[in-house]
C-alpha positions as CSV (number, residue, x, y, z in Angstrom):
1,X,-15.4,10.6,-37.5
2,X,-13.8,7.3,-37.6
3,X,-13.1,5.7,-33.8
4,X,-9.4,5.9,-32.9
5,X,-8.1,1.9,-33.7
6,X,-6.9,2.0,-29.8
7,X,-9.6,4.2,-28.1
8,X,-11.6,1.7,-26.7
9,X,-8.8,-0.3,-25.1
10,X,-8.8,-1.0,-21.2
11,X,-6.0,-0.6,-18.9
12,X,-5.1,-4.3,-18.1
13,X,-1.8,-3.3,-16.1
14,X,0.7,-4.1,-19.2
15,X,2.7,-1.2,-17.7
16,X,2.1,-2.1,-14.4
17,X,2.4,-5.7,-13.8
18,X,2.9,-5.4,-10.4
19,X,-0.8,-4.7,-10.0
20,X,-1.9,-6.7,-13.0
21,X,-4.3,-9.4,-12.3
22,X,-4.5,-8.5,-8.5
23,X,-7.3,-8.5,-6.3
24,X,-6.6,-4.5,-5.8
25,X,-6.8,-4.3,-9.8
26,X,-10.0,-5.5,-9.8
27,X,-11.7,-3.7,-6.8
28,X,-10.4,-0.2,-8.5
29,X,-11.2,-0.9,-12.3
30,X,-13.6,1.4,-13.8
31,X,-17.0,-0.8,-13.9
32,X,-16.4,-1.1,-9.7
33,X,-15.8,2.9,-9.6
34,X,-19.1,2.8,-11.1
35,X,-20.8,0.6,-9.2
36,X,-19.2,2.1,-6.0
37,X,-21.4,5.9,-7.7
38,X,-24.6,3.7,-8.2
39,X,-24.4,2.0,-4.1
40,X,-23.9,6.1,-3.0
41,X,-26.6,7.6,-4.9
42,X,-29.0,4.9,-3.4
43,X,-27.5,4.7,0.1
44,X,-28.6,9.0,0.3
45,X,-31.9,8.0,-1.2
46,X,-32.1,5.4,1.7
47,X,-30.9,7.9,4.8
48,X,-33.6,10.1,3.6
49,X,-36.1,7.6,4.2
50,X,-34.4,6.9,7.4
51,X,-35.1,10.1,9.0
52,X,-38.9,10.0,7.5
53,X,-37.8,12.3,4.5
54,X,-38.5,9.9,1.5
55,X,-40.8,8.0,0.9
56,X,-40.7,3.8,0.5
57,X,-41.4,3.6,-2.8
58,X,-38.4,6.1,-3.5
59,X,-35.6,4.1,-1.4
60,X,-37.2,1.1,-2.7
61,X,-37.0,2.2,-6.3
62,X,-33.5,4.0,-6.3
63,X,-32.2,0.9,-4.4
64,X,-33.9,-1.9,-7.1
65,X,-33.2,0.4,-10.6
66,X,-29.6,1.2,-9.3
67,X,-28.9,-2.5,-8.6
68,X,-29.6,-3.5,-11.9
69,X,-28.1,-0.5,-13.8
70,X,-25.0,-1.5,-15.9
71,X,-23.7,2.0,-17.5
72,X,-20.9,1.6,-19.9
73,X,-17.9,3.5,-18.3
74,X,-16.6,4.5,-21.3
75,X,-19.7,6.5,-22.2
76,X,-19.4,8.0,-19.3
77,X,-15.8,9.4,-19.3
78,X,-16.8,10.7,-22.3
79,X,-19.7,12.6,-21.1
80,X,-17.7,13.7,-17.9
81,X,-15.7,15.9,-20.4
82,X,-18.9,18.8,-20.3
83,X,-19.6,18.5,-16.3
84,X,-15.8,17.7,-15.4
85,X,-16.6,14.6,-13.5
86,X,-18.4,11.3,-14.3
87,X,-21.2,12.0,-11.7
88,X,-23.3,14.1,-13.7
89,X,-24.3,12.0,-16.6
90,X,-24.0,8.9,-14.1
91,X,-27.1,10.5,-12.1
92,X,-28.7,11.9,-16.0
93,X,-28.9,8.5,-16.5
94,X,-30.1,6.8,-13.1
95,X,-32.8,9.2,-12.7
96,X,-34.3,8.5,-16.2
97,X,-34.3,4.4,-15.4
98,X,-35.4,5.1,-12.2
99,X,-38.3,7.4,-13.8
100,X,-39.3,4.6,-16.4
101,X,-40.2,2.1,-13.4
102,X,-41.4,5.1,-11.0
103,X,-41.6,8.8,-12.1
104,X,-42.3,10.2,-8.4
105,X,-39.2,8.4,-7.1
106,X,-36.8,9.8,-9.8
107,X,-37.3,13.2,-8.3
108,X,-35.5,12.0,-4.7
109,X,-31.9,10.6,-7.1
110,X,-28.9,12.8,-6.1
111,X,-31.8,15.1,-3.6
112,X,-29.6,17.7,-1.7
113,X,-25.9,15.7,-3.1
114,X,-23.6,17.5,-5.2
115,X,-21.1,15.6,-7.6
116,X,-18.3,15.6,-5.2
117,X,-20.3,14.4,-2.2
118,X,-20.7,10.7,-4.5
119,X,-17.4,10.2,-5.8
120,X,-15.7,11.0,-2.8
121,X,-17.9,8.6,-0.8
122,X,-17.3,5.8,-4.1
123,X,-13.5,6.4,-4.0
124,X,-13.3,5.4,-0.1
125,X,-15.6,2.7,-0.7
126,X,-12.8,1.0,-3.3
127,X,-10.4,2.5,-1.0
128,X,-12.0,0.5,1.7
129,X,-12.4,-2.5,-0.1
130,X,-8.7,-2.8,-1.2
131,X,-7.9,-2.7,2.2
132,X,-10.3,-5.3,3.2
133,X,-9.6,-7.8,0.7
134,X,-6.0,-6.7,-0.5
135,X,-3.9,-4.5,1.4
136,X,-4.8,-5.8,4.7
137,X,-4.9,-9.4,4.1
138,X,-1.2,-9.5,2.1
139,X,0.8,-7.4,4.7
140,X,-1.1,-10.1,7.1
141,X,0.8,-13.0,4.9
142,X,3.7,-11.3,4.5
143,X,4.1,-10.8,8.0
144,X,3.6,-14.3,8.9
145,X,6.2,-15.3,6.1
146,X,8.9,-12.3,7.5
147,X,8.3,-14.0,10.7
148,X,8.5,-17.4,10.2
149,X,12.3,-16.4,8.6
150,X,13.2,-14.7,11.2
151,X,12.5,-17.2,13.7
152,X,14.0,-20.1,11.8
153,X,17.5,-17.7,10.8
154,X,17.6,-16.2,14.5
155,X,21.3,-17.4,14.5
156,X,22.0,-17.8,11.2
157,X,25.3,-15.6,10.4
158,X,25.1,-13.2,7.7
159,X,27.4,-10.2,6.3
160,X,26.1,-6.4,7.7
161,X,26.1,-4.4,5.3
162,X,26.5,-0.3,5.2
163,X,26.7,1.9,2.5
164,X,27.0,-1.4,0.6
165,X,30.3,-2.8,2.4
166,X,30.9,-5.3,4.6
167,X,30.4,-4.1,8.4
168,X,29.9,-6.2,11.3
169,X,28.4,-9.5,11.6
170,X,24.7,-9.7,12.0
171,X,21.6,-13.1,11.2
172,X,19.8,-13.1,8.5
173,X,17.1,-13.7,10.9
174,X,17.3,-10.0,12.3
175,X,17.0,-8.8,8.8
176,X,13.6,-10.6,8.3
177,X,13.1,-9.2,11.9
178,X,13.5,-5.9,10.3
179,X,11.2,-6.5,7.2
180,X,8.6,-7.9,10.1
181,X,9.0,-4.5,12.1
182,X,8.1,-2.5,8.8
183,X,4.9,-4.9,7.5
184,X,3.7,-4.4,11.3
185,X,4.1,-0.6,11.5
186,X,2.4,0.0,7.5
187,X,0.0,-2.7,8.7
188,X,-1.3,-0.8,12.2
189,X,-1.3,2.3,10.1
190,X,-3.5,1.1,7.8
191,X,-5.8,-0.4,10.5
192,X,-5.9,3.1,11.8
193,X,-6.8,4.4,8.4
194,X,-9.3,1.6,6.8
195,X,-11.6,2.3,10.3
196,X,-11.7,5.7,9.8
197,X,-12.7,5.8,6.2
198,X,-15.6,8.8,6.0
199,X,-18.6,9.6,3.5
200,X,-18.5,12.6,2.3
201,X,-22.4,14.5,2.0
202,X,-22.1,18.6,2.1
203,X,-24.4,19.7,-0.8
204,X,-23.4,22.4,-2.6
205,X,-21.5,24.0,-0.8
206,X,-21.0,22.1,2.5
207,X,-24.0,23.7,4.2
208,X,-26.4,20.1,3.2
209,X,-29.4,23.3,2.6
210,X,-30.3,21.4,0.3
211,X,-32.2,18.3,1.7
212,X,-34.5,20.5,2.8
213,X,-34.7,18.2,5.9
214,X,-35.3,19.6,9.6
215,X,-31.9,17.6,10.5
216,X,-29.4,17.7,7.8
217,X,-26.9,16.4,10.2
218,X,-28.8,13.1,10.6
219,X,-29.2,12.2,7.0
220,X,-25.1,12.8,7.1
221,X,-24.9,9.8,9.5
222,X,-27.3,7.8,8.2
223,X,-25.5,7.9,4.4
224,X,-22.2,7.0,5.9
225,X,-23.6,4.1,8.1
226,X,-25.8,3.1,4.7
227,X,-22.6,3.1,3.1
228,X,-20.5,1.3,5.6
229,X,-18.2,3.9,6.5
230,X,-17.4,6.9,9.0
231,X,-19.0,9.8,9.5
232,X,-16.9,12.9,10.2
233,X,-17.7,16.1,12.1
234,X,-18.3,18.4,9.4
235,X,-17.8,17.8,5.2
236,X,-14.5,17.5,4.0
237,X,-14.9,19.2,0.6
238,X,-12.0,21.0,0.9
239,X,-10.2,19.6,4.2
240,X,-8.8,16.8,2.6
241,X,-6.6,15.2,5.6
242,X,-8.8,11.6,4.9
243,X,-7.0,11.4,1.6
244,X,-3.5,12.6,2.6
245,X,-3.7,10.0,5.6
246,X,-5.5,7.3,3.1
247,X,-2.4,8.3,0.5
248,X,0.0,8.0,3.5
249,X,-1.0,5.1,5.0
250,X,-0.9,3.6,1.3
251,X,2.6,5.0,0.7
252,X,4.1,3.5,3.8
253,X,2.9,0.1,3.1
254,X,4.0,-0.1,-0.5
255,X,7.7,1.3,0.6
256,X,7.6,-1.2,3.9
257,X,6.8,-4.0,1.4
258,X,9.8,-2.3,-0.9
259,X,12.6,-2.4,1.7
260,X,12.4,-6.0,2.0
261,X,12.2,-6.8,-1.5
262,X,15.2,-4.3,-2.4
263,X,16.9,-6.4,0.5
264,X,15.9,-9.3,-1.6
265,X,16.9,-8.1,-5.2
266,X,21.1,-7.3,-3.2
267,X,21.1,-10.6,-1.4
268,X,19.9,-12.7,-4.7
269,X,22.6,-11.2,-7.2
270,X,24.7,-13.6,-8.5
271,X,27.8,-13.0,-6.6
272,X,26.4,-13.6,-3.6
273,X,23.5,-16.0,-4.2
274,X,22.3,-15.9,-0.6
275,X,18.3,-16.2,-1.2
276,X,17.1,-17.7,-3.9
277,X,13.2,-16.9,-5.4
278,X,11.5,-16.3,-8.4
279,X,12.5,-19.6,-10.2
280,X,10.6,-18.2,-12.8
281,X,12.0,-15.1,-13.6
282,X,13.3,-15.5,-16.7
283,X,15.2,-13.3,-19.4
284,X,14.0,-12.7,-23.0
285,X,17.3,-13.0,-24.2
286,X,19.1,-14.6,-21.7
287,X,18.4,-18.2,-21.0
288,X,20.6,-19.0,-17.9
289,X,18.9,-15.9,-16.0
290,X,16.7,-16.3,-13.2
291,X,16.0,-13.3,-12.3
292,X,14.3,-12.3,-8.9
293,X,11.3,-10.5,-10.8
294,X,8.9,-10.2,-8.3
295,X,11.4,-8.2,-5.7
296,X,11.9,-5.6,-8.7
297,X,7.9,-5.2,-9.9
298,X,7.6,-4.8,-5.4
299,X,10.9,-2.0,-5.5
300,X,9.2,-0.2,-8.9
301,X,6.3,0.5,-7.3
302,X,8.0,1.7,-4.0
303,X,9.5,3.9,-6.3
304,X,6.2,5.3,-7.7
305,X,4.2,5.9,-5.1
306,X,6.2,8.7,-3.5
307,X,5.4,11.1,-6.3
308,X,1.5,9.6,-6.1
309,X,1.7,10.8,-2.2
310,X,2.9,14.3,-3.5
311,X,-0.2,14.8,-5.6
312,X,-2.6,13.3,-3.1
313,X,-0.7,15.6,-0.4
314,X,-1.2,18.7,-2.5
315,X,-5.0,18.8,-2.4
316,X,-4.6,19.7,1.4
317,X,-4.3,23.2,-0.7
318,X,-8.0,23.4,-2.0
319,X,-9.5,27.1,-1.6
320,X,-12.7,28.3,-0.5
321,X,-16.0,25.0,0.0
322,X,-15.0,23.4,-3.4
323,X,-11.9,23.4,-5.0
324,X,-11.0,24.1,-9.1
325,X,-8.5,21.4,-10.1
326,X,-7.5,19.9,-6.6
327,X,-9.6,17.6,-6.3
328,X,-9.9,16.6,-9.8
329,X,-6.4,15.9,-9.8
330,X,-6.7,13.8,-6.9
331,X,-8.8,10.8,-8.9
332,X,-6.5,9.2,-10.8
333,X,-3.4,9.4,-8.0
334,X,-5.7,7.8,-5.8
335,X,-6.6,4.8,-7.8
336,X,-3.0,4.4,-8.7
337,X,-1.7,4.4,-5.6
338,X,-4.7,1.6,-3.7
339,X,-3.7,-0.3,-7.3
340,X,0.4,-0.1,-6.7
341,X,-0.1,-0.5,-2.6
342,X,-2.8,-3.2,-2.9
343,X,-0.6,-5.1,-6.1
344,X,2.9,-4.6,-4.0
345,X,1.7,-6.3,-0.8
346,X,0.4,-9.1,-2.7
347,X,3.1,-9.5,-4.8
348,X,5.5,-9.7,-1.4
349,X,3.2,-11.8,0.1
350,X,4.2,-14.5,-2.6
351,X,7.9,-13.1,-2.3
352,X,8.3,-13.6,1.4
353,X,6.6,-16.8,1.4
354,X,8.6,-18.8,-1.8
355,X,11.8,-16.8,-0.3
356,X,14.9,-19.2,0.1
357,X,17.6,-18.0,2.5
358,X,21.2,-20.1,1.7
359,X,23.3,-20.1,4.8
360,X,26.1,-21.9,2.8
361,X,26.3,-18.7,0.4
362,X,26.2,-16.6,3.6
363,X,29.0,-18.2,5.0
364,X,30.9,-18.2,1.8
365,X,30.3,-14.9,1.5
366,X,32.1,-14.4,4.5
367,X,34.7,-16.8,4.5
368,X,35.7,-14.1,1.2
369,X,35.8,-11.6,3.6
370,X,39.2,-12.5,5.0
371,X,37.9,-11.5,8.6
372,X,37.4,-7.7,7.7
373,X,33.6,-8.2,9.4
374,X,35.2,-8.8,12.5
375,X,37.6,-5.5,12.4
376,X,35.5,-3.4,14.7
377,X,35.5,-6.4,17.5
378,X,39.2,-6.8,17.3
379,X,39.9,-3.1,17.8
380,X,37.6,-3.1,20.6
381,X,39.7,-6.2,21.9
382,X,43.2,-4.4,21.1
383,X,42.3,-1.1,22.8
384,X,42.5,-2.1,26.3
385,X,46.6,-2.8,25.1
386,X,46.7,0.0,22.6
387,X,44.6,2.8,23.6
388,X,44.0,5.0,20.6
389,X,46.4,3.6,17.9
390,X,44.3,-0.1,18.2
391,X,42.2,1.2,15.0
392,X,45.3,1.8,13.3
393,X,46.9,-1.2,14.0
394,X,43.7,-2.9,12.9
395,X,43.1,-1.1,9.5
396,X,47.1,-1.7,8.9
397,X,46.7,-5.2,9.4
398,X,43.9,-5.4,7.0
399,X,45.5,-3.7,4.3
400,X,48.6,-6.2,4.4
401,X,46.3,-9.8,4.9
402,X,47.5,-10.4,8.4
403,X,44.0,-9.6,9.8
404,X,42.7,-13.3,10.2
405,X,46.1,-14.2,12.0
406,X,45.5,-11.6,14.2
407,X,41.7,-12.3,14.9
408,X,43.1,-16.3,16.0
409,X,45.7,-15.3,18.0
410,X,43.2,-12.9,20.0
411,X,40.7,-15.4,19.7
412,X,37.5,-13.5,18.0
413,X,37.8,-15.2,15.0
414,X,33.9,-16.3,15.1
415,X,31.4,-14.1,13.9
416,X,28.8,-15.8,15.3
417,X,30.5,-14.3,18.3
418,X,30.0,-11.1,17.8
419,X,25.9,-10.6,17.1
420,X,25.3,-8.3,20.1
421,X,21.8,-8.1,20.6
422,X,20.9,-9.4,17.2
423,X,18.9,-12.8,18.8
424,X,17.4,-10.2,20.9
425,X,16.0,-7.9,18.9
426,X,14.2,-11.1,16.6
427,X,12.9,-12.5,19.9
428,X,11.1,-8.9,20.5
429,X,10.1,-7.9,16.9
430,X,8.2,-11.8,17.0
431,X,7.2,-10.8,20.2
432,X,5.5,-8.1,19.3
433,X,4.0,-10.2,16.0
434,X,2.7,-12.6,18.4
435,X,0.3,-10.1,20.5
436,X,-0.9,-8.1,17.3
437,X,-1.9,-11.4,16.1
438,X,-3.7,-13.3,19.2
C-alpha cells in the first residue's frame, strides 16, 4: 500500500502556537518520550545491580547500548498498535542491541518491569523536566514582571470593574498585585508537585514477584533515586492521585497565567487602550490592527486545559492492579497539558515583561465616566444626612448628569481618594514575593 501523502508529518504546534517552539514543546516531543523509556529501562537494570542482583557487565551494557539507541518513534507508534503501548517493541528492540554487544546482559532489559511501570516513570520524567526548565522558570519571570508593575502602579488610578461596568476606583498596581498573588499560589503548587514526582516499579501486577530479588522493596527505591525522582509507599498502578495532582497543579498554573492575560486582552481593546503589548500582532487582513496576540494564545490555552484536567482526573477511576483504557487515555492529556501549561507560562512571561500600562488612557477612561466610579463613596458620604434614601438620591442624580456637581460640592470628587486598602494589599502581595524569593 502506498504511504498516506501526510502520514509521516510531525506535530510542530501549527494548531497550538501557544506551545510552538517552546522549551515545554521540546521536552515532550516524541523522540524525548523515547529517550525518557530508554533512561528507565537502564535506571531498573542499574538498581538491580545496586542491591547485588545484576551483574556489572549487565548495568554496564543496558546503560552503554541504551545511550546510544536512536529508535524511530514513528516505527514505534506503529508497533504499539498489537501491545497497546509503545513499551513493548521499545524493549523488542533494546534487548536485541543490547544482545548483539552482550547476549548474557540482554536477559536482565525490562527484568521484573511491566509496560506501565516505564512509561509512567518516562512521563514524570518529561513531566519533571518541564517543570524544571519551563513551567517553573516562566511563572518565576512572570512573577518578577507582575511585581515590578505592581510596585511601580501602586497609586496609579484605574477603573474597577464588575460584571464588566464601572465600579469603584481601584490602581492598576493592585491588579498586577492580583496577577502576582495567582503566579505565586500556581507557582508553590507546582513546587509542591515537581518534588514529589514518583517512579512507578510494581511488576505485573504491583506485587514486584517478579525480580525475583530477596528485597523487592529496595530495587523500588533505588530505580526512583536512579531516575531522579520520588519513591512512593506502594505502586501507583491504579492509584493515580500523582497524575490528578501533576494535572492539577498544571491546570492552575496555565488558568493563573490566563486571568492576567484575559485582564490584558479587556484593558488593551481599542476603546480603552490602557496597556499596550504585542506590537507585533498583526492582522491578515487588517493592516491598522495590532492586536494583543500573545494575551489570546495565553487565554486559549486556559480555556483548554480544564477539559485536559477532566480526563487526567478520570483515571482516579481505574479498577482492580491495572486498568483497561484509563490509563491509556491518560497519555496524550498529559503531554498536552505539560505542553499548554509549560507554552502558557512562557508565553506570559514575555507578556508581563513587554506589558505597557498608560495612566493617561486610564484617566481618560475615567474622566468618561462622569463621576459614576465615585457613586458608592458619595452615598456613603450622603447617608449620615439622608439615612436610607442617600442611594436614591445618588442613582437619581446619575441618571440626570448632576452627579459630578454633587461629588464637588461634597468634596469626593478624587478617585484617588477613595482606594481603600488598595496600596495595602500591593505592599503585602510584594511582601510576600519578596520572602518566597530571598
Amino acid at each position: 500500500m502506498a504511504p498516506h501523502p501526510y502520514q509521516a508529518e510531525e506535530d510542530h504546534g501549527l494548531l497550538a502556537p501557544v506551545w510552538a517552539g517552546s522549551v515545554a514543546a521540546g521536552a515532550t516531543g516524541d523522540a524525548a518520550l523515547v529517550r525518557s523509556m530508554l533512561d528507565a529501562e537502564a535506571a531498573l537494570v542499574r538498581a538491580l545491580h545496586q542491591v547485588g542482583a545484576a551483574p556489572d557487565r549487565a548495568a554496564e551494557a543496558v546503560t552503554r547500548v541504551s545511550g546510544g539507541l536512536t529508535p524511530d518513534p514513528r516505527e514505534l507508534a506503529l508497533a504499539a498498535r498489537s501491545g497497546g503501548n509503545p513499551v513493548i517493541p521499545l524493549v523488542r528492540e533494546l534487548r536485541a542491541a543490547v544482545g548483539s554487544v552482550d547476549p548474557g546482559a540482554a536477559g536482565w532489559v525490562h527484568r521484573g518491569a511491566t509496560s506501565q511501570d516505564i512509561l509512567d516513570t518516562a512521563l514524570m520524567t518529561l513531566s519533571a523536566r518541564v517543570f524544571d526548565e519551563s513551567l517553573l522558570p516562566a511563572l518565576g519571570t512572570s512573577a518578577a514582571a507582575a511585581a515590578r508593575l505592581a510596585a511601580e502602579h501602586r497609586h496609579t488610578v484605574l477603573a474597577g470593574r464588575t460584571l464588566t461596568q464601572h465600579a469603584v476606583p481601584t490602581t492598576f498596581g493592585a491588579k498586577a498585585a492580583g496577577w502576582l498573588s495567582g503566579l505565586l499560589d500556581a507557582r508553590r503548587r507546582c513546587q509542591q508537585v515537581r518534588a514529589e514526582l514518583p517512579s512507578q516499579l510494581g511488576g505485573a501486577a504491583g506485587t514486584l514477584a517478579g525480580l525475583d530479588v530477596p528485597d523487592p522493596v529496595a530495587v523500588a527505591e533505588a530505580f526512583a533515586a536512579e531516575c531522579g525522582l520520588a519513591a512512593r509507599d506502594t505502586p501507583w498502578h491504579t492509584v493515580r492521585t500523582p497524575v490528578a495532582e501533576l494535572a492539577g497543579a498544571l491546570a492552575l498554573a496555565t488558568g493563573a497565567c490566563g486571568k492576567a492575560a484575559l485582564d490584558v486582552t479587556v484593558l488593551a481593546q481599542t476603546e480603552l487602550a490602557e496597556v499596550a503589548g504585542d506590537p507585533d500582532g498583526g492582522s491578515s487582513a487588517m493592516p491598522q490592527k495590532r492586536n494583543p496576540t500573545t494575551a489570546v494564545l495565553v487565554v486559549a490555552a486556559a480555556r483548554q486545559s480544564p477539559a485536559l484536567l477532566g480526563t487526567l482526573h478520570l483515571g482516579l477511576l481505574a479498577e482492580n492492579e491495572r486498568p483497561a483504557g484509563a490509563w491509556h487515555a491518560e497519555w496524550s492529556a498529559l503531554r498536552s497539558l505539560l505542553r499548554l501549561a509549560g507554552g502558557a507560562a512562557e508565553a506570559t512571561a514575555r507578556l508581563l515583561a513587554d506589558l505597557r500600562p498608560d495612566p493617561a488612557a486610564m484617566s481618560a477612561t475615567i474622566e468618561r465616566d462622569n463621576g459614576a466610579l465615585l457613586a458608592e463613596r458619595l452615598a456613603s458620604v450622603l447617608r449620615g444626612e439622608l439615612g436610607a434614601t442617600a442611594s436614591a438620591v445618588v442613582r437619581d442624580a446619575a441618571l440626570h448628569g448632576r452627579l459630578p456637581e454633587l461629588l464637588a460640592e461634597h468634596g469626593v470628587a478624587d478617585p484617588a481618594g477613595y482606594l481603600g486598602a488598595a496600596p495595602a494589599f500591593v505592599d503585602r502581595v510584594l511582601a510576600r514575593y519578596q520572602r518566597l524569593s530571598e
